[in-house]
Backbone as CSV, one residue per row, in Angstrom:
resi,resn,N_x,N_y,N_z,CA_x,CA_y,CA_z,C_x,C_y,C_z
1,UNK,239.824,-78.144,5.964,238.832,-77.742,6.944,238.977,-76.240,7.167
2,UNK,237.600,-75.867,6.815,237.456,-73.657,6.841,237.440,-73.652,8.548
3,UNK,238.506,-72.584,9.044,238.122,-72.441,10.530,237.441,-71.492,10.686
4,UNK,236.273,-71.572,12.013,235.367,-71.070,12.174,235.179,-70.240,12.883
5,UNK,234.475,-68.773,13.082,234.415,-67.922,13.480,233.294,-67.843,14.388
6,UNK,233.347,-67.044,15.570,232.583,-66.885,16.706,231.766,-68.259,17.403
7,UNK,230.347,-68.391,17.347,230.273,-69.309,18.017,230.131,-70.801,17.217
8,UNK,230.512,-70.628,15.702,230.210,-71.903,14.902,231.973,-72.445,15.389
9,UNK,232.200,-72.075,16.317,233.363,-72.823,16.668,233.057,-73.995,17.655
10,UNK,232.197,-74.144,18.500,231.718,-74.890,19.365,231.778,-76.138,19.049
11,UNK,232.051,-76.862,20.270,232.130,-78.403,19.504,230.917,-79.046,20.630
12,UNK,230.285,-80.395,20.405,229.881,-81.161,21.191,230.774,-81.899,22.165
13,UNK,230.042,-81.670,23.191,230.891,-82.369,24.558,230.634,-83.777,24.055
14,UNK,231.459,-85.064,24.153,231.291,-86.412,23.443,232.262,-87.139,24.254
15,UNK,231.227,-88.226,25.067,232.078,-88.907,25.809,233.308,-89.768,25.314
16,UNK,234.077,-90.098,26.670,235.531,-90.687,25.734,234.645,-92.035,25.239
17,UNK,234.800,-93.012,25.472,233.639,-93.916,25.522,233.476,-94.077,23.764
18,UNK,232.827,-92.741,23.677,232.358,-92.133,21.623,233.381,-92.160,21.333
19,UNK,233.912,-91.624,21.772,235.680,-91.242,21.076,236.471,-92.004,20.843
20,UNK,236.580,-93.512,21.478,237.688,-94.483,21.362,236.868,-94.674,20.063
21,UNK,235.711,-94.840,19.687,234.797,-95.406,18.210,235.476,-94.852,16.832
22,UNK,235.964,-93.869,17.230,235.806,-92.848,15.961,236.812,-93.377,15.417
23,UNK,237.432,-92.838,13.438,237.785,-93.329,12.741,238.831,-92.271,13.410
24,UNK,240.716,-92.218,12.994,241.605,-91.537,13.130,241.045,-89.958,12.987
25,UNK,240.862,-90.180,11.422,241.005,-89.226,10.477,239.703,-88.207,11.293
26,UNK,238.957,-88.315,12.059,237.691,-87.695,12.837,238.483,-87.286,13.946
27,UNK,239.579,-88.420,14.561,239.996,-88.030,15.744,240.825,-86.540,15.595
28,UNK,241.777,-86.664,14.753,242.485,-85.541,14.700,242.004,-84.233,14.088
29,UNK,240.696,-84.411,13.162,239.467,-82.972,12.683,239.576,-82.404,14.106
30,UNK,238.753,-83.337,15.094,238.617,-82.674,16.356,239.694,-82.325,17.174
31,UNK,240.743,-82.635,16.984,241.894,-82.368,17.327,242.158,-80.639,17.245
32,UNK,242.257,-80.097,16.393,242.565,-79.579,15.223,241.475,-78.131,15.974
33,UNK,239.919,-78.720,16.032,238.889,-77.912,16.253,239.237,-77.517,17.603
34,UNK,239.167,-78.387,18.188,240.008,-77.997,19.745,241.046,-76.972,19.931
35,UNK,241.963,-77.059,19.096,243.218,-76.180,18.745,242.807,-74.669,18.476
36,UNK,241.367,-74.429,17.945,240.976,-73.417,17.181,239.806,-73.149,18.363
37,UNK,239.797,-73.503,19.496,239.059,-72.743,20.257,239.034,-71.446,20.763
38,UNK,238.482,-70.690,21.282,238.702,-69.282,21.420,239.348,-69.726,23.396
39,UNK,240.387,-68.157,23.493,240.900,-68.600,24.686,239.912,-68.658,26.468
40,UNK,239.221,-67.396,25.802,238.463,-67.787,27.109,236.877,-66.335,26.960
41,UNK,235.786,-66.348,27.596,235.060,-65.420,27.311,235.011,-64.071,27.580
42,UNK,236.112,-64.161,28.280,236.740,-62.569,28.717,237.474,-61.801,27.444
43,UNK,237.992,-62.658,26.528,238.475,-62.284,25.583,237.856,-62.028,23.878
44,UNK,236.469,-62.171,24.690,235.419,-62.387,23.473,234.743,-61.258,23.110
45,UNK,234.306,-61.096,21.956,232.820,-60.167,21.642,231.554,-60.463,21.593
46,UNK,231.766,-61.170,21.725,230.431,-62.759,21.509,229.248,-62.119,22.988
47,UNK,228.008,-61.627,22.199,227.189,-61.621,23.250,226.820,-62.545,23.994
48,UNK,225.551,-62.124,25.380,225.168,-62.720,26.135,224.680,-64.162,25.354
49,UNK,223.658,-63.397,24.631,222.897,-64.739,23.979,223.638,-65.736,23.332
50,UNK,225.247,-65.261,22.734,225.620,-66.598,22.315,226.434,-66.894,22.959
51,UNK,226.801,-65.934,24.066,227.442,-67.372,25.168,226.543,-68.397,25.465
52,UNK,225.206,-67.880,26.095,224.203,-68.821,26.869,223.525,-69.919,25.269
53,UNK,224.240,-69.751,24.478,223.600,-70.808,23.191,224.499,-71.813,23.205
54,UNK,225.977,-71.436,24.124,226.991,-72.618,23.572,227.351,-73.017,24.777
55,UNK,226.802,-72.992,25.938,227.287,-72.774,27.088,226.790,-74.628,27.609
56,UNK,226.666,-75.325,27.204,226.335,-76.823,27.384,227.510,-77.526,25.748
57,UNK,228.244,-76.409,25.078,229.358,-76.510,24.404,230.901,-76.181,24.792
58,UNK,232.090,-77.556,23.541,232.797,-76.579,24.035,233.207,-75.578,23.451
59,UNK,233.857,-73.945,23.749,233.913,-72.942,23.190,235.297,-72.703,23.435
60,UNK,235.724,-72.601,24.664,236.905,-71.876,25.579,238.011,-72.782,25.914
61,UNK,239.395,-72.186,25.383,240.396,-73.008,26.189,240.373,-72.751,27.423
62,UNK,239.752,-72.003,28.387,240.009,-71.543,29.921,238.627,-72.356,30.518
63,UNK,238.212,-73.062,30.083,237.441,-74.053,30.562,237.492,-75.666,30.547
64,UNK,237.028,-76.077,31.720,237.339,-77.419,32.452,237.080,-78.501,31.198
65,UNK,236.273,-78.455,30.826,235.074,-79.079,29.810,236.307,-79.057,28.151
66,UNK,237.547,-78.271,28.046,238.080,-77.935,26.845,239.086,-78.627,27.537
67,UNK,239.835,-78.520,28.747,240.898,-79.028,29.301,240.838,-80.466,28.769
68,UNK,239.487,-81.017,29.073,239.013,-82.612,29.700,239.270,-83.201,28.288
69,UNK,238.349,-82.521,27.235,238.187,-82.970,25.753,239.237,-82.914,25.294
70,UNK,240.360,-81.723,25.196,241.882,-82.068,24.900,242.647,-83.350,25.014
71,UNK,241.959,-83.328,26.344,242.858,-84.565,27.050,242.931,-85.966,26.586
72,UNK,241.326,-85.904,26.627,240.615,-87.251,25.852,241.261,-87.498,24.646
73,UNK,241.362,-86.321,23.641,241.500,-86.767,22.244,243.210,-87.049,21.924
74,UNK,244.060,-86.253,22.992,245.306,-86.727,22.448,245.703,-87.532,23.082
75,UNK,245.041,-88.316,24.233,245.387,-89.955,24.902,245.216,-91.015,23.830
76,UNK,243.883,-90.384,22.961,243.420,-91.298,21.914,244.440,-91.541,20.632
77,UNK,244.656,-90.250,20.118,245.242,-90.151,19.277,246.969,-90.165,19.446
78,UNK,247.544,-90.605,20.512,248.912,-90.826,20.810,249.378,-91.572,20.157
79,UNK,250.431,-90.842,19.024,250.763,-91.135,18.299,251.929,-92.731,18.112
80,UNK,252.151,-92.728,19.420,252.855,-94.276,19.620,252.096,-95.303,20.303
81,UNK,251.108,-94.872,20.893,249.758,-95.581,20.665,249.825,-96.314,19.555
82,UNK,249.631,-95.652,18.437,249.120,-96.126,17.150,250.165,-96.833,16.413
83,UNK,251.330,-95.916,16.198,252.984,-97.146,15.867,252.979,-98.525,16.471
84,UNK,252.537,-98.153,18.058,253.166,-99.857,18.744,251.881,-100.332,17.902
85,UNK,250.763,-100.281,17.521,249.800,-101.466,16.858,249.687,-101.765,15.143
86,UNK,250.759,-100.824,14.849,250.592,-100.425,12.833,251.975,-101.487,12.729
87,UNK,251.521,-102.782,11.580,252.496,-103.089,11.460,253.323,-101.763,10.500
88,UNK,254.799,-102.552,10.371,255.605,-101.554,9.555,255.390,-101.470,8.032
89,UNK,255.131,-100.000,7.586,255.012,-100.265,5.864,256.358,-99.641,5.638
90,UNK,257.059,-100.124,4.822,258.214,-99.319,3.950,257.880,-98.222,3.449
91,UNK,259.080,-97.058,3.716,258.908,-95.956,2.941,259.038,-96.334,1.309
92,UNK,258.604,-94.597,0.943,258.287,-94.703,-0.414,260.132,-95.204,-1.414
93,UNK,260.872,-95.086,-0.868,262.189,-95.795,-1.341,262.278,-97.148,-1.305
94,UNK,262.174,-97.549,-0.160,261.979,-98.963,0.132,261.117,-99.909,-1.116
95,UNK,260.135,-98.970,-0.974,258.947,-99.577,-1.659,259.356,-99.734,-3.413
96,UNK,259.897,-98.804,-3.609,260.554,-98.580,-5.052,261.505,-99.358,-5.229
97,UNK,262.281,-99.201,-4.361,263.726,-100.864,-4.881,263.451,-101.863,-4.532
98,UNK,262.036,-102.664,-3.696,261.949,-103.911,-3.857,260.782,-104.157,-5.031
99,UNK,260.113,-103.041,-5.763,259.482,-103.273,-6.916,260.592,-103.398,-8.005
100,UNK,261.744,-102.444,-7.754,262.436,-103.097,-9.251,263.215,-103.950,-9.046
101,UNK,263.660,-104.635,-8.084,264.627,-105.407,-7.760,263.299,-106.954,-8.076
102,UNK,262.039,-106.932,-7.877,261.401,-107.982,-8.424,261.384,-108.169,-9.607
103,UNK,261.020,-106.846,-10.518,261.174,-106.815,-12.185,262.432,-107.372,-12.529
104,UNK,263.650,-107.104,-11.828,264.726,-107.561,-13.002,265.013,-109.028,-12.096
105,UNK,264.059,-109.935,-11.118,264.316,-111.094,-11.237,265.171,-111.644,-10.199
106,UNK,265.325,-110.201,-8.937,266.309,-110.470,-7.884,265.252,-110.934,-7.101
């Protein structure tokens, strides 16, 4: 994922609601996009007009609306969240000595 510069950084505000729907692999993109927000518009070059273009977006970590969506996505994406419901797969060792330990008949 190319990170994005000025206001193609903006994300859609998306209720949690949407968000429990989404596939992992979406949850943590937005994760990620969130991470790559700009800190706040005081710190910007970004004219009038494209503040007021993203301004029903989110843009800014120093805003309520970036706080909230943070929040949302790593309640979602909590990572022992997801352990307590994944059964266990064997690592890639594991996985290798009970494939040859079947071949030679153990």
């Amino acid at each position: 994922m190319k990170k994005r510069s000025g206001v193609k950084r903006a994300l859609q505000i998306i209720p949690t609601s949407e968000l429990e729907g989404l596939p992992t692999g979406a949850l943590l993109a937005r994760l990620k996009r969130l991470r790559w927000c700009l800190e706040s518009p005081e710190l910007t070059d970004l004219t009038l007009g494209e503040l007021e273009s993203v301004k029903y977006m989110i843009l800014f970590k120093s805003e309520e609306t970036w706080k909230q969506a943070y929040t949302d996505v790593k309640s979602i994406t909590d990572v022992k969240s997801i352990l307590d419901v994944r059964e266990n797969k064997p690592n890639m060792g594991e996985h290798s000595n009970a494939y040859f330990d079947n071949r030679r008949g153990h």
